[in-house]
N, C-alpha and C positions, 0 to 999 in steps of 0.2 A: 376439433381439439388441437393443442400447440401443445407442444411438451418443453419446459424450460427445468435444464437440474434437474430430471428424473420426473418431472412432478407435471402433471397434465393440466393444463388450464383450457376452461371456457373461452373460444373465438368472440365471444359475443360477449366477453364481459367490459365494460365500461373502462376506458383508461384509465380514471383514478382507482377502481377494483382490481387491474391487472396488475397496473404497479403496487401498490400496495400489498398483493400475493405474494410478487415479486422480492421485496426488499424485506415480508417476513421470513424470506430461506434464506436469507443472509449472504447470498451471492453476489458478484457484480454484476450492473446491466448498466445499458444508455441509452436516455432519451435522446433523440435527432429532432429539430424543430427546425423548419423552413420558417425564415423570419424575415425575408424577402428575395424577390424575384426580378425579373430585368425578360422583357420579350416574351417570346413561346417557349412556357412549360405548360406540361398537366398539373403538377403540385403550384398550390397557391399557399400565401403564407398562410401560417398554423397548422400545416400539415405534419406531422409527427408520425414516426418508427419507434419502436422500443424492439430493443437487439439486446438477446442476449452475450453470454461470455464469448460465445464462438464467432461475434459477430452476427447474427441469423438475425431476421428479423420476427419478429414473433406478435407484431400489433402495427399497425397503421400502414401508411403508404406515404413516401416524396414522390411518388408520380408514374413507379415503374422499377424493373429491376437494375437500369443503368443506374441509374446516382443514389440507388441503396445499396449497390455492389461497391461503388467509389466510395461509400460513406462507412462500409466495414470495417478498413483498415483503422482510419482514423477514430473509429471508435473503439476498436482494439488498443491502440493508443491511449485513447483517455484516460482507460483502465489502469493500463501501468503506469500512466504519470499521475493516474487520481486526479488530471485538471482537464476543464472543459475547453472547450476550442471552436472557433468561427472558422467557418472553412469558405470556400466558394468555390461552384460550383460549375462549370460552363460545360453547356452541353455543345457540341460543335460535331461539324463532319468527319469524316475517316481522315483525310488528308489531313486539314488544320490539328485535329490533335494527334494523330501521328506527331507531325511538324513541333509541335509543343513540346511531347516528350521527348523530342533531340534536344531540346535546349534548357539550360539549369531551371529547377522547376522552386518554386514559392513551396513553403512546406504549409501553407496556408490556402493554396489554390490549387484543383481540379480539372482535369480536362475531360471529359466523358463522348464516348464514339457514339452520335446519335446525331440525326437530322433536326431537331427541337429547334435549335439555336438560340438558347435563352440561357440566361443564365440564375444563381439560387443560390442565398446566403444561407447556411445550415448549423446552428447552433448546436452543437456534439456534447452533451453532458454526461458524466458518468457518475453513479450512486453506487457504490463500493463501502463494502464492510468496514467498520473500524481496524484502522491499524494495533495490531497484539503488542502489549511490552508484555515478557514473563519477568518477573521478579524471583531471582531464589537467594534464598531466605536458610539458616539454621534453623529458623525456630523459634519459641517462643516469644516473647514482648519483643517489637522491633520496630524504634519510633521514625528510624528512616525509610525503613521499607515500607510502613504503614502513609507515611510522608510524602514519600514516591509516588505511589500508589493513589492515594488523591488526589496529586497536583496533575498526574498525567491524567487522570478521567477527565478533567475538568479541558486539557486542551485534545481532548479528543482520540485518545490510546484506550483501546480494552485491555484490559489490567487482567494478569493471570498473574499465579502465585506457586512455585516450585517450593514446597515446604514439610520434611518430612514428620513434623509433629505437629502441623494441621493446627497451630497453636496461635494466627493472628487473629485477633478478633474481626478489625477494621477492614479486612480485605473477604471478599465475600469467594471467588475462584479460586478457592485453594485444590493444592493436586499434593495428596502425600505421598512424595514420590522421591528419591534419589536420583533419579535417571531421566532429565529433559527430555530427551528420546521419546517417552511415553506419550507428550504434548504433540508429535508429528510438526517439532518445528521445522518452517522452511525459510527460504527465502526474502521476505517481508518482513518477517518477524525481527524483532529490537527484545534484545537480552541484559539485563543487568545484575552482575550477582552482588549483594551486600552479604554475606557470609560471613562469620569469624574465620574463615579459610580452611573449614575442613573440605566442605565440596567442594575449593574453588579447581583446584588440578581437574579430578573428574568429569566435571564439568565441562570446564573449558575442552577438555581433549575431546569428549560426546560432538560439540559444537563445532571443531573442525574438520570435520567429516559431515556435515550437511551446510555450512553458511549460513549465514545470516543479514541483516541489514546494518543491522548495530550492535556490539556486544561491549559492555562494560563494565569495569571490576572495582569496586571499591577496596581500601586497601592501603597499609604502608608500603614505601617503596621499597622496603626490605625483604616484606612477604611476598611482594608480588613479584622480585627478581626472584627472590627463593621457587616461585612457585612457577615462573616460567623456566627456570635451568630445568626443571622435575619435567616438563612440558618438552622438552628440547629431547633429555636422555629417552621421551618416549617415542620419538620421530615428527615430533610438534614442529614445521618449518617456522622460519625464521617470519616470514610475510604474513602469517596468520597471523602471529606475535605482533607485530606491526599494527593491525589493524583492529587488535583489541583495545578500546580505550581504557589505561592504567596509570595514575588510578583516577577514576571516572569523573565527568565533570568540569565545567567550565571553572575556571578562576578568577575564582570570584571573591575567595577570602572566608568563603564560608566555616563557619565553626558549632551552629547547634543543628539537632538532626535535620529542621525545617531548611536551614539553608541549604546544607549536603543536598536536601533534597533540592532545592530551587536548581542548584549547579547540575543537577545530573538531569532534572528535566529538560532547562536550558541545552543542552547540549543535545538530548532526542529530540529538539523541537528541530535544530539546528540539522542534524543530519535528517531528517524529515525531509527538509529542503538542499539537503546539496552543500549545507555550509560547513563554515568549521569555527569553531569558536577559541578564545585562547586558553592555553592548556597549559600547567606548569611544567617545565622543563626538568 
């Protein structure tokens, strides 16, 4: 037996059954595939690991615990950038890779302490849960949040819904709740509130005391000065402020709720990746 996530799995279950276990507990893991070789190894191509979150290995073999020890890291990696990765592999003597690690290292290439002398291309893939948007929401009929909310499933965001009258129809994750807090958001997480600005202060102050990846406020720029001085008087630093998108959405000219929406996905797709898109001044 292998334990992955609490949850005991069969050694002996087939790699399309393990993974499949696997990705219905919703956690992250990553396939390792040796997809070519060069000289003396034990792993030949097609040889495949499946590691859990911890890096562990929990299925298959590359050949040994050296170059699944080297392949750890990099699969921890994949995790947090969500993107897969060719790495190489060179198994070499004490000396030579000592020698190696004194010198600026390829963040794509591996040196491993082993007599083998061969070398092993290893395709690092990582299968990771969908990225969370929460949407909050006042309430009742709401054609942007509802808007929101299906434009981002469609590019790949689990859509959850902060809604204290549980009142959208279109959004199926609702949480009647006042208080984000209760969702255990963390770090990964992408916020967006469309509010008529009762919860927006509240809110926002719950959110700067755990972070986030992305937070955004829909809004005039009247209320939402109004609504960061109120933010300020409460020990709100100025840098959070900074790095709430206000008011939300790329500029794009948008004017009916669909657009609002396009603009605001737009720009979670965009921090997704590291970008920035243009933003009314």
């Amino acid at each position: 037996m292998v334990k992955f996530c609490g949850v005991e799995y069969m050694q002996d279950l087939s790699f399309p059954a393990l993974v499949g276990q696997m990705a219905s507990k919703g956690r992250p893991f990553v396939v390792a595939t040796v997809v070519d070789t060069e000289g003396s190894t034990l792993a030949k191509r097609g040889f495949k690991v499946v590691m859990n979150e911890r890096g562990e290995v929990v299925y298959g073999t590359l050949g040994g615990a050296c170059p699944e020890g080297a392949i750890s890291e990099v699969a921890l990696e994949t995790i947090r950038t969500r993107k897969p990765k060719l790495v190489k592999v060179i198994l070499e003597d004490t000396g030579r890779a000592v020698a190696a690690a004194l010198k600026p290292q390829e963040s794509d290439v591996i040196h491993v302490e082993t007599n083998c002398g061969g070398r092993m291309q290893i395709f690092v893939e990582p299968f990771t849960e969908k990225e969370r948007l929460i949407i909050v929401s006042d309430g009742g009929r709401d054609e942007v949040a509802s808007a929101v909310a299906a434009m981002a499933e469609t590019v790949g965001f689990r859509v959850e819904l902060v809604d204290p009258s549980g009142t959208v129809p279109e959004i199926r994750n609702i949480h009647k709740s006042e208080s984000i807090l209760e969702l255990d958001v963390g770090k990964e997480d992408y916020v967006v509130l469309v509010t008529r600005g009762r919860l927006d202060v509240p809110v926002l102050e719950e959110l700067s005391k755990v972070g986030c990846k992305y937070i955004g406020l829909m809004g005039s720029r009247t209320r939402i000065a109004e609504d960061f001085e109120k933010l300020r008087a409460k020990g709100v630093a100025d840098d959070y402020l900074n790095f709430v998108r206000a008011p939300v959405g790329a500029d794009i000219g948008a004017q009916t709720p669909e657009e609002i929406a396009l603009s605001i996905v737009a720009e979670l797709v965009a921090a997704r990746h590291g970008k920035e898109v243009w933003r009314k001044r």
